[in-house]
mmCIF file of the N, C-alpha and C atoms, coordinates in Angstrom:
data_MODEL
# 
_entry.id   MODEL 
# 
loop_
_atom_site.group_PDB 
_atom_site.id 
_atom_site.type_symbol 
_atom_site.label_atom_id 
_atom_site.label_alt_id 
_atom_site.label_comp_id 
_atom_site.label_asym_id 
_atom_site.label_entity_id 
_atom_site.label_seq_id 
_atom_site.pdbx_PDB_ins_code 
_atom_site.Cartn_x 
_atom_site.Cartn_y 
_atom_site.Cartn_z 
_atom_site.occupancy 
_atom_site.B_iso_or_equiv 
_atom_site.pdbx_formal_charge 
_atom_site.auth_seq_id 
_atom_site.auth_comp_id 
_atom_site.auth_asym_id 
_atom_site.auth_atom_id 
_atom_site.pdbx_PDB_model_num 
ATOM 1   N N  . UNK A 1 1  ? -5.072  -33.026 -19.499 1.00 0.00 ? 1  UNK A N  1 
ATOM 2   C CA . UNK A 1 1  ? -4.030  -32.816 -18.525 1.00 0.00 ? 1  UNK A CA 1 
ATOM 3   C C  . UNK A 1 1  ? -4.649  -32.810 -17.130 1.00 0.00 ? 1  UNK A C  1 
ATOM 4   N N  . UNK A 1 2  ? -4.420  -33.434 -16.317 1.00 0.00 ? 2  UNK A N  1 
ATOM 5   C CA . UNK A 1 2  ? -4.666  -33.311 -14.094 1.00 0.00 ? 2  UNK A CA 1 
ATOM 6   C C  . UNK A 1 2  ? -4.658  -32.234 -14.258 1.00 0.00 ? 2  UNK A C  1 
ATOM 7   N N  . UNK A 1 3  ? -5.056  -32.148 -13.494 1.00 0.00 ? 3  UNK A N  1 
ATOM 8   C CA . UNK A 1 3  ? -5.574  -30.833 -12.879 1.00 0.00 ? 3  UNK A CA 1 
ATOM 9   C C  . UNK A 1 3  ? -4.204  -31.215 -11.106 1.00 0.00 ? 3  UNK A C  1 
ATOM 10  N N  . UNK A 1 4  ? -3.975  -29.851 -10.633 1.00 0.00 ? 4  UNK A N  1 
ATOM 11  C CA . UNK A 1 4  ? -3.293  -30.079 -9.513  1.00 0.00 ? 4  UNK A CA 1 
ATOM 12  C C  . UNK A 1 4  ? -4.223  -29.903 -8.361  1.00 0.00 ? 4  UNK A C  1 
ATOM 13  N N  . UNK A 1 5  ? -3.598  -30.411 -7.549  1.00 0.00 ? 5  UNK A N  1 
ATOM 14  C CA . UNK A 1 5  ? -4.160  -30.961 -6.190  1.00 0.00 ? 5  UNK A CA 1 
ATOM 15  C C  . UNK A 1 5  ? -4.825  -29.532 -5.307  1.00 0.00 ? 5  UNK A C  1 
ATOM 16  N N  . UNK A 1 6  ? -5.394  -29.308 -4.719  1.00 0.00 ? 6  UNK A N  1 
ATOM 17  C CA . UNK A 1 6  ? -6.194  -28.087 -4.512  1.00 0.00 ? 6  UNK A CA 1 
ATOM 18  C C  . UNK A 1 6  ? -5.170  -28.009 -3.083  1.00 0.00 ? 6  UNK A C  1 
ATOM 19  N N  . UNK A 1 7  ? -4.512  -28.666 -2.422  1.00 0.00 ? 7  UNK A N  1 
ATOM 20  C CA . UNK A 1 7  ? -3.055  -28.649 -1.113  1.00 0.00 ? 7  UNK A CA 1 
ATOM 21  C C  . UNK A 1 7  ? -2.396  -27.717 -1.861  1.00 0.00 ? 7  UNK A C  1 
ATOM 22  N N  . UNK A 1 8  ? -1.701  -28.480 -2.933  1.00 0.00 ? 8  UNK A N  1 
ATOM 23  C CA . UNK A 1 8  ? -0.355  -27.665 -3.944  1.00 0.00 ? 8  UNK A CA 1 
ATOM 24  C C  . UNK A 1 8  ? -0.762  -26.285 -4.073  1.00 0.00 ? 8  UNK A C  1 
ATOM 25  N N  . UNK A 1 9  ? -2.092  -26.000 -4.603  1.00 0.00 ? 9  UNK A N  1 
ATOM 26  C CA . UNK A 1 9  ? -2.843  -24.775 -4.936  1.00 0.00 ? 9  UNK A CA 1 
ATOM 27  C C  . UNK A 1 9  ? -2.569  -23.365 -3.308  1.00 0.00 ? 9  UNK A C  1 
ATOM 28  N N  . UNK A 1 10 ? -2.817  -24.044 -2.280  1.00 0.00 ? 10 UNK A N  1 
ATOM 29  C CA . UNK A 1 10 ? -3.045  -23.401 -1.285  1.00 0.00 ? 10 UNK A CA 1 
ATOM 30  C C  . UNK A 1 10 ? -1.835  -23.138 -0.499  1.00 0.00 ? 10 UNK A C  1 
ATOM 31  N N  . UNK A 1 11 ? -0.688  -24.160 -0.993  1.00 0.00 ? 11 UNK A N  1 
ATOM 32  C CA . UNK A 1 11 ? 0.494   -23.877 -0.660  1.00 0.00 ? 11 UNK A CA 1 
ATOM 33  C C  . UNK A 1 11 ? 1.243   -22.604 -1.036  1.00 0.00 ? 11 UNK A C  1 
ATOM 34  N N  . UNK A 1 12 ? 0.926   -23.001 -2.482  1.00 0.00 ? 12 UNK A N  1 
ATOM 35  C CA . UNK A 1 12 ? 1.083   -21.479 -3.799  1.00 0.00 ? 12 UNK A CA 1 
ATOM 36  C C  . UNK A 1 12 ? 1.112   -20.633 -3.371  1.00 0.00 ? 12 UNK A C  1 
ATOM 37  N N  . UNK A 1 13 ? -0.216  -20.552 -2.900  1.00 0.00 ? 13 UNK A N  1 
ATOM 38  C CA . UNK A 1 13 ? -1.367  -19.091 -2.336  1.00 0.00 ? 13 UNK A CA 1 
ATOM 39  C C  . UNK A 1 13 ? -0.404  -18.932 -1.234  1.00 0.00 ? 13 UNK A C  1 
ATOM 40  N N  . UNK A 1 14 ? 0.204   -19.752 0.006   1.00 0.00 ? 14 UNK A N  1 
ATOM 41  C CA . UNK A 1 14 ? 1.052   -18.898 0.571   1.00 0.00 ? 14 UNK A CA 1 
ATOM 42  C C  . UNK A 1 14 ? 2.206   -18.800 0.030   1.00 0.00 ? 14 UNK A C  1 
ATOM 43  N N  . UNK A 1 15 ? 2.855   -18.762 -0.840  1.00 0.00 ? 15 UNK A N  1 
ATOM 44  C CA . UNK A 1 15 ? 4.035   -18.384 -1.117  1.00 0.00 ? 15 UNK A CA 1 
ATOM 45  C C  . UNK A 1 15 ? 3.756   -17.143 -1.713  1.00 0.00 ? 15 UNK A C  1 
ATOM 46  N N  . UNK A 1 16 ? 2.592   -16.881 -2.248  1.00 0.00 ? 16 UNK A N  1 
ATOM 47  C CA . UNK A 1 16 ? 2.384   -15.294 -2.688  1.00 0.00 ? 16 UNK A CA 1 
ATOM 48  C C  . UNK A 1 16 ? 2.197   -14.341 -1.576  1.00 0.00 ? 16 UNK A C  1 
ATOM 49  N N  . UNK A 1 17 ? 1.475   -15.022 -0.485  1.00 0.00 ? 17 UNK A N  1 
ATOM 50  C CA . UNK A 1 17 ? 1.421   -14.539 0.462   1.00 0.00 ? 17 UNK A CA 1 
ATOM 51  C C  . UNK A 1 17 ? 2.770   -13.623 1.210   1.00 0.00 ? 17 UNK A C  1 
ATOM 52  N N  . UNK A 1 18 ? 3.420   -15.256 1.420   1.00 0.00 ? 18 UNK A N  1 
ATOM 53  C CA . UNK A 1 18 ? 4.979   -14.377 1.822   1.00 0.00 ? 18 UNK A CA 1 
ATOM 54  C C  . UNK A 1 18 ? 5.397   -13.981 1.235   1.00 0.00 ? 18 UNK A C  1 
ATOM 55  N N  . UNK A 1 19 ? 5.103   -13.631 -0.435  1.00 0.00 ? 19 UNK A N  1 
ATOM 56  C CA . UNK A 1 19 ? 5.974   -12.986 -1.308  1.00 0.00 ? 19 UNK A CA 1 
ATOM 57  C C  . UNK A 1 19 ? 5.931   -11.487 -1.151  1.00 0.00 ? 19 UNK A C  1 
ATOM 58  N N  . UNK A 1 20 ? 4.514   -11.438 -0.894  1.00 0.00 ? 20 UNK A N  1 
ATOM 59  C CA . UNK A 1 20 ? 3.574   -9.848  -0.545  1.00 0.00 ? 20 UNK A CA 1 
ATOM 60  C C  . UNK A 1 20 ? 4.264   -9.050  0.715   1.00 0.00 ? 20 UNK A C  1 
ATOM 61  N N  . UNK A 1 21 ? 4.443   -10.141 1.543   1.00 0.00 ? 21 UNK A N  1 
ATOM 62  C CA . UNK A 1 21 ? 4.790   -9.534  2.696   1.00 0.00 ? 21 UNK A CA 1 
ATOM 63  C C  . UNK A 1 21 ? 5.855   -8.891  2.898   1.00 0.00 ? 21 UNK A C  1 
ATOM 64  N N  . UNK A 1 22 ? 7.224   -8.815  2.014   1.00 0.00 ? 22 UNK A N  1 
ATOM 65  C CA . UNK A 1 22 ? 8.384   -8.396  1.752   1.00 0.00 ? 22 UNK A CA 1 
ATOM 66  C C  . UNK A 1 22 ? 7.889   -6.848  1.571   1.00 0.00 ? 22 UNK A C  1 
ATOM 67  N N  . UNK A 1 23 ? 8.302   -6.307  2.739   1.00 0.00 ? 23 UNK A N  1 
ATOM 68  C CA . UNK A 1 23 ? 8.480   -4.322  2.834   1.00 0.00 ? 23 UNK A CA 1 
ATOM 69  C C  . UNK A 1 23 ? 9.818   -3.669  2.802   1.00 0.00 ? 23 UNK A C  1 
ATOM 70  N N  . UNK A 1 24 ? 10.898  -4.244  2.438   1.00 0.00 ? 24 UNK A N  1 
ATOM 71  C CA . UNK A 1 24 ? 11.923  -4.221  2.331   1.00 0.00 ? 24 UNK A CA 1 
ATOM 72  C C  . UNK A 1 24 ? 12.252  -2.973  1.430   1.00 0.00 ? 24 UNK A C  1 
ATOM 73  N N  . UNK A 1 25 ? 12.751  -2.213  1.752   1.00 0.00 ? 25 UNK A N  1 
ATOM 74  C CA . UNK A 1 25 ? 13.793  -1.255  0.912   1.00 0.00 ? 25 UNK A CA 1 
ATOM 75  C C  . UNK A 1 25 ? 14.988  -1.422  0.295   1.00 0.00 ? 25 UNK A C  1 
ATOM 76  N N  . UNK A 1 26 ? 15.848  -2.292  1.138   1.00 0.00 ? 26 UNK A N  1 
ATOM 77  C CA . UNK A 1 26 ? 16.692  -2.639  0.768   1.00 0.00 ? 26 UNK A CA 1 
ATOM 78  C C  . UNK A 1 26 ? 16.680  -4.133  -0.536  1.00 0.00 ? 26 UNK A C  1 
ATOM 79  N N  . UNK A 1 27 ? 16.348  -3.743  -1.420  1.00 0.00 ? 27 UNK A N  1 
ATOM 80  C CA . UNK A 1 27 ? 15.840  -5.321  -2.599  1.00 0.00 ? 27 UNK A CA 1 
ATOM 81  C C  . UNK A 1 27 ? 16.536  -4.459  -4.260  1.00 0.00 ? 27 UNK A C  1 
ATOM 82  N N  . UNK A 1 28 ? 17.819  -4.945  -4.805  1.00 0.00 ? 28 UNK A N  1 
ATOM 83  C CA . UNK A 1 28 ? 18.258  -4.591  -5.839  1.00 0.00 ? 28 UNK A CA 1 
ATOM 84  C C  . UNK A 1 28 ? 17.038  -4.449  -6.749  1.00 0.00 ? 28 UNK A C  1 
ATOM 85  N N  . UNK A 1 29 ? 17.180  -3.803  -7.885  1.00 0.00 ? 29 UNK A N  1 
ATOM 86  C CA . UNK A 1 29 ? 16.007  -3.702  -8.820  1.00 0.00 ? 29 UNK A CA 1 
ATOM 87  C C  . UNK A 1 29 ? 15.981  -5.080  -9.346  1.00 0.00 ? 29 UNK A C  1 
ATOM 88  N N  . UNK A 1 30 ? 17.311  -5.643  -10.000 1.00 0.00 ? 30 UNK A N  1 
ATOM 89  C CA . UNK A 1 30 ? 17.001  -7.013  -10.601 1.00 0.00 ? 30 UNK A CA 1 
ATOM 90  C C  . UNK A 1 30 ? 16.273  -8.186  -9.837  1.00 0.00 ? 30 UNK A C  1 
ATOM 91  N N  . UNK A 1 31 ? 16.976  -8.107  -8.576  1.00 0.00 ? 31 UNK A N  1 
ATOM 92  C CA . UNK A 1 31 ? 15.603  -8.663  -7.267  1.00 0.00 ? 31 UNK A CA 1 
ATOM 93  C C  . UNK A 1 31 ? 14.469  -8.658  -7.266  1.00 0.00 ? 31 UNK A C  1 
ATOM 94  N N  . UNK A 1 32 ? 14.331  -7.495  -6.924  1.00 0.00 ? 32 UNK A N  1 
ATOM 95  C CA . UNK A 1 32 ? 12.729  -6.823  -7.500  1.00 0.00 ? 32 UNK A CA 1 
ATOM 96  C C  . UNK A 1 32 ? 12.364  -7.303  -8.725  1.00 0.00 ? 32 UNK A C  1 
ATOM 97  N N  . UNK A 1 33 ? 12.620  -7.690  -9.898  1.00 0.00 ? 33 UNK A N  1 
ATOM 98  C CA . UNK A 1 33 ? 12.370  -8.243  -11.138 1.00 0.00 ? 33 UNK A CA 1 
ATOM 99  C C  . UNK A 1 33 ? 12.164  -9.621  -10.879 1.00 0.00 ? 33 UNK A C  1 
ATOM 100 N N  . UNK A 1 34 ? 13.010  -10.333 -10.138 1.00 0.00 ? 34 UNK A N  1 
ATOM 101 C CA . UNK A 1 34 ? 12.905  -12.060 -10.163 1.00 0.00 ? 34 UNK A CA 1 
ATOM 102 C C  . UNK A 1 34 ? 11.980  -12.430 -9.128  1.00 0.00 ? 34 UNK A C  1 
ATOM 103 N N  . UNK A 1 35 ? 11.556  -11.507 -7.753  1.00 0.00 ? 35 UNK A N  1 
ATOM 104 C CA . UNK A 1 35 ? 10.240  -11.397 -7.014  1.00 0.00 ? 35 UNK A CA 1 
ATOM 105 C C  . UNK A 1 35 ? 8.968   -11.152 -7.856  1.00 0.00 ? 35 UNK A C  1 
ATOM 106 N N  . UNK A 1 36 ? 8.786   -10.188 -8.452  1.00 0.00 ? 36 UNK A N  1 
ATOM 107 C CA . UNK A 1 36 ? 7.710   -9.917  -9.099  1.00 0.00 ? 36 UNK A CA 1 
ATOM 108 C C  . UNK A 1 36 ? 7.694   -11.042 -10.269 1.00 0.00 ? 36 UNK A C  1 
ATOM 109 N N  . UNK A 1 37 ? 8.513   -11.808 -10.919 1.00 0.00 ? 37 UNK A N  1 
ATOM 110 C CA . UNK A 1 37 ? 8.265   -12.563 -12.110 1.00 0.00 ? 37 UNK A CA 1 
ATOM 111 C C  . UNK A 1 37 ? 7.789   -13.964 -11.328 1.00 0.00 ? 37 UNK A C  1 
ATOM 112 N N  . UNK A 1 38 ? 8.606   -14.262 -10.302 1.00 0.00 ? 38 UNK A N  1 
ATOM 113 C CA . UNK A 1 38 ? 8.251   -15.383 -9.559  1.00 0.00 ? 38 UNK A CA 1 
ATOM 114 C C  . UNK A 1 38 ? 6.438   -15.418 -9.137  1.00 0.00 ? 38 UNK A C  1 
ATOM 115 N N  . UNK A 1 39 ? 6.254   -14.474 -8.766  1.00 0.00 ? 39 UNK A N  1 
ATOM 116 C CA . UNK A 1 39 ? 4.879   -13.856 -7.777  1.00 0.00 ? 39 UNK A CA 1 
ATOM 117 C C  . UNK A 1 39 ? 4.004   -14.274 -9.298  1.00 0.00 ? 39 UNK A C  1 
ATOM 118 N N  . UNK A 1 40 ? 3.932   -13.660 -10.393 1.00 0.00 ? 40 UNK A N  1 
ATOM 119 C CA . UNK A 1 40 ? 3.778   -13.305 -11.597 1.00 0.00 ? 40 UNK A CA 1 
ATOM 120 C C  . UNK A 1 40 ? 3.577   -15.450 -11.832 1.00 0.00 ? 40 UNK A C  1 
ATOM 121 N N  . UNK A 1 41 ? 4.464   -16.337 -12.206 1.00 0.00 ? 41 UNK A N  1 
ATOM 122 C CA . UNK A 1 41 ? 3.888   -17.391 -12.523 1.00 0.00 ? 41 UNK A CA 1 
ATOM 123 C C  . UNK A 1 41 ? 3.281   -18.030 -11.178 1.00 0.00 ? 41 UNK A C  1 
ATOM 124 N N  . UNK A 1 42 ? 3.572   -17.781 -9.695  1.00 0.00 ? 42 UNK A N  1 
ATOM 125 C CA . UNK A 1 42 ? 3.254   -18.574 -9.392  1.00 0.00 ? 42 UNK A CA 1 
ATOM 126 C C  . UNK A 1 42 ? 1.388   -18.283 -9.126  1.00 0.00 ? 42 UNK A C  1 
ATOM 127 N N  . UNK A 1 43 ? 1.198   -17.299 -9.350  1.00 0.00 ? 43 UNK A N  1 
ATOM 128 C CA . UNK A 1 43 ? -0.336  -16.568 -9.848  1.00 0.00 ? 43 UNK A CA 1 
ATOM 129 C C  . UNK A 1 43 ? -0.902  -17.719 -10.940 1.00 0.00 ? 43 UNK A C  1 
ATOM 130 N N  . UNK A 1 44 ? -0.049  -17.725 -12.087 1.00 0.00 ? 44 UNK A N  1 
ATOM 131 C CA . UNK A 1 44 ? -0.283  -18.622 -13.461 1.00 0.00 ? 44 UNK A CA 1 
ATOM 132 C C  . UNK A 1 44 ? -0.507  -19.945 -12.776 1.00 0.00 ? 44 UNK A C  1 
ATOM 133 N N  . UNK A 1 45 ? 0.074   -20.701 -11.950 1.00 0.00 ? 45 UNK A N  1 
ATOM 134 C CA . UNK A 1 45 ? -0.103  -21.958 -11.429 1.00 0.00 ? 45 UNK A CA 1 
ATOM 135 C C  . UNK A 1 45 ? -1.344  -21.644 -10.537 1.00 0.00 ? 45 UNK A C  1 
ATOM 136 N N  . UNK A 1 46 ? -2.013  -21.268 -9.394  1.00 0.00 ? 46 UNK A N  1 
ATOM 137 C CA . UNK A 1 46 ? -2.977  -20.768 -9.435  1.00 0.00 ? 46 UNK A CA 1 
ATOM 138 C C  . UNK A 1 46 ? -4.468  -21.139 -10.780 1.00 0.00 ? 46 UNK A C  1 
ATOM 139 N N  . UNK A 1 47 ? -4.063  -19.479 -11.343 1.00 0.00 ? 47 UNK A N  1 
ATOM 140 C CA . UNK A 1 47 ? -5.064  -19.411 -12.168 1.00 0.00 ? 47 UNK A CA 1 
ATOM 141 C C  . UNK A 1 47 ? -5.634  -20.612 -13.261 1.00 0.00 ? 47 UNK A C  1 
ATOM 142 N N  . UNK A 1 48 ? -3.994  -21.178 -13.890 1.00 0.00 ? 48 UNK A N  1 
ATOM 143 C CA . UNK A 1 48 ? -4.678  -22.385 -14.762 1.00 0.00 ? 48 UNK A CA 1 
ATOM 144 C C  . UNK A 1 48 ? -5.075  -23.473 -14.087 1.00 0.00 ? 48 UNK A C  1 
ATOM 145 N N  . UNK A 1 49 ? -5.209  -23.267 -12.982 1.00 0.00 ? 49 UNK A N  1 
ATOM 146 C CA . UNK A 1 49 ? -6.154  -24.847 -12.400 1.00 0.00 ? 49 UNK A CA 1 
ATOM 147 C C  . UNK A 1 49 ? -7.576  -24.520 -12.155 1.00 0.00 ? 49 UNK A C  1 
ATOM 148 N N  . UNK A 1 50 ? -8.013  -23.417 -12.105 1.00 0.00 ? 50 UNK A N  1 
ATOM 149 C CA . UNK A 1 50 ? -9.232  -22.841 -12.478 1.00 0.00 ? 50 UNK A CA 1 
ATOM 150 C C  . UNK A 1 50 ? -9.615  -22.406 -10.419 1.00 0.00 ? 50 UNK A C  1 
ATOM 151 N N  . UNK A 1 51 ? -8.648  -21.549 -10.185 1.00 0.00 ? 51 UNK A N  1 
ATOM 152 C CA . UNK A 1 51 ? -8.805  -20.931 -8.696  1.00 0.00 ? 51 UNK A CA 1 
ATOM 153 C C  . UNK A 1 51 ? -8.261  -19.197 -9.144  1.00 0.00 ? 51 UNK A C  1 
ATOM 154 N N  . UNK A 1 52 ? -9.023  -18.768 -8.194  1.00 0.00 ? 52 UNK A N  1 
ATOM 155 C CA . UNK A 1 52 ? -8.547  -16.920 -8.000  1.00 0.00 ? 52 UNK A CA 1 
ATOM 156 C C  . UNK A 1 52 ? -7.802  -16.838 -6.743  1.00 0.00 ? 52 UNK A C  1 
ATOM 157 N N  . UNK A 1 53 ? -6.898  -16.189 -6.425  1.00 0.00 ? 53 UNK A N  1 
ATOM 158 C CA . UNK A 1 53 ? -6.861  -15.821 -5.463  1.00 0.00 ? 53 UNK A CA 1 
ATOM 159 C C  . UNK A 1 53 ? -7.650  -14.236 -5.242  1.00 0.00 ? 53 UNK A C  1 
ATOM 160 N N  . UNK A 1 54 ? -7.607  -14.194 -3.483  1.00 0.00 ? 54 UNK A N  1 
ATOM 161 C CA . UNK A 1 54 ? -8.319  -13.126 -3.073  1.00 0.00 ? 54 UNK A CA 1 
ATOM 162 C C  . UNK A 1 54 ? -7.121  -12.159 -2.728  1.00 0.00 ? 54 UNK A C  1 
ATOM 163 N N  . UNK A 1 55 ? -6.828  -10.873 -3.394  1.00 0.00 ? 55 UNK A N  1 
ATOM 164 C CA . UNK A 1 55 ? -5.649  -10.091 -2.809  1.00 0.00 ? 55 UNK A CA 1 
ATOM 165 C C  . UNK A 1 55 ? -5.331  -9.379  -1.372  1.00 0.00 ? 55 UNK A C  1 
ATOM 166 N N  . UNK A 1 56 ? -6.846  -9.634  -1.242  1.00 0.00 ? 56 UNK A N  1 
ATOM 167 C CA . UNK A 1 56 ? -6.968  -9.099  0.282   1.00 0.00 ? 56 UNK A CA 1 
ATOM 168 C C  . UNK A 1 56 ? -6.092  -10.002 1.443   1.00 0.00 ? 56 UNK A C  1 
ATOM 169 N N  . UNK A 1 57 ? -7.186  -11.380 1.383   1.00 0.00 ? 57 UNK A N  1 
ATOM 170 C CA . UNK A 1 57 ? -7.325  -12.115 2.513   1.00 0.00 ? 57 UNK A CA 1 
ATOM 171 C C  . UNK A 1 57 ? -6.476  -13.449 1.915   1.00 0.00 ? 57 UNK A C  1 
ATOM 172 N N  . UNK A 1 58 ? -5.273  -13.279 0.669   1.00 0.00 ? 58 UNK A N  1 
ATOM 173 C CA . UNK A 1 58 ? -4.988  -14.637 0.119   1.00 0.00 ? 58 UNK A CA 1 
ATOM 174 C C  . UNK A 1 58 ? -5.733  -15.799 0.147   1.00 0.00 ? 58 UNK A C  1 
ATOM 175 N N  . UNK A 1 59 ? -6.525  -16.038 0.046   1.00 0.00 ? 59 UNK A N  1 
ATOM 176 C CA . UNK A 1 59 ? -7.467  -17.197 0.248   1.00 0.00 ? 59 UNK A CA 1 
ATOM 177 C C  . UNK A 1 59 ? -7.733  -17.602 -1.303  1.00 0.00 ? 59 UNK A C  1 
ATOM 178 N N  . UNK A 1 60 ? -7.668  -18.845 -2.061  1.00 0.00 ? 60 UNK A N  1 
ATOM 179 C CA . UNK A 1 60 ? -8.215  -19.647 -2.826  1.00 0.00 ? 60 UNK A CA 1 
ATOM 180 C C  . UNK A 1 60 ? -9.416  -20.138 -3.137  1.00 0.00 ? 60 UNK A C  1 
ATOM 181 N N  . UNK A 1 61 ? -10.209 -19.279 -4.350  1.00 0.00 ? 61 UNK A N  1 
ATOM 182 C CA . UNK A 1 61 ? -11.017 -20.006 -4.355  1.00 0.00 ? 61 UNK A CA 1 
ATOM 183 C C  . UNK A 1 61 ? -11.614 -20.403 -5.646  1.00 0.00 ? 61 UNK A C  1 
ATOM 184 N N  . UNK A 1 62 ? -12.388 -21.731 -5.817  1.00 0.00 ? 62 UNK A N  1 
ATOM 185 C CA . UNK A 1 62 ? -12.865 -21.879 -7.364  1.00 0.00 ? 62 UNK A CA 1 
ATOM 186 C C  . UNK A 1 62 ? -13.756 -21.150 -8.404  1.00 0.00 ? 62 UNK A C  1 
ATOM 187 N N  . UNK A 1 63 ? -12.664 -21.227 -9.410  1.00 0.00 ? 63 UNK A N  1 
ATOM 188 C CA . UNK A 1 63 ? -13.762 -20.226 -10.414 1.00 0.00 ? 63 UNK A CA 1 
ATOM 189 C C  . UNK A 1 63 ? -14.432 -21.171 -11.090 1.00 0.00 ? 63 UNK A C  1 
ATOM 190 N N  . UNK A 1 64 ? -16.055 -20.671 -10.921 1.00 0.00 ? 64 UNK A N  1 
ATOM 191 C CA . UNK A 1 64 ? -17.258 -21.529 -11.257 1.00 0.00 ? 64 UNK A CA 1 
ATOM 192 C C  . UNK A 1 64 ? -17.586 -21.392 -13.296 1.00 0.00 ? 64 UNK A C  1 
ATOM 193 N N  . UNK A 1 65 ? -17.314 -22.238 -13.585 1.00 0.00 ? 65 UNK A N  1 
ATOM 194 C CA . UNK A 1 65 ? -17.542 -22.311 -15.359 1.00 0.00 ? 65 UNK A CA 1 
ATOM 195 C C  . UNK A 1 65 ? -18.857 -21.862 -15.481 1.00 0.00 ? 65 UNK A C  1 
ATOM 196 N N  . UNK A 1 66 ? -19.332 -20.915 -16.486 1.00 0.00 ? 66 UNK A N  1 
ATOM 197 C CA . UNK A 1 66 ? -20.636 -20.588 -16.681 1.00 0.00 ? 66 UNK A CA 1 
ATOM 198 C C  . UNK A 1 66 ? -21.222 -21.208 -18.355 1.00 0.00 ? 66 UNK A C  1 
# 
């Protein structure tokens, strides 16, 4: 299977980004459920292309095969 484009990857990475950034109080619980599940695969798209993100500084980077 391709592997995805390391752009697509970093795009990702900000959408978790802005996902993080939501301080909102006002967010129904089921909201809160379809944010966190969203956040939740788009991590999985990420991770199976063989990248981490950094939780700090969102930044992408490759995980080295040993």
């Amino acid at each position: 299977m391709p592997k995805t484009d390391k752009e697509v990857i970093k795009t990702v990475a900000k959408a978790v980004k802005q996902i993080d950034s939501i301080r909102s109080t006002e967010i129904s619980g089921m909201d809160q459920f379809y944010i966190d599940t969203a956040r939740g695969l788009l991590l999985k798209v990420i991770s199976s292309n063989s990248y981490e993100l950094s939780e700090d500084t969102h930044r992408v980077k490759k995980i080295l095969k040993k």
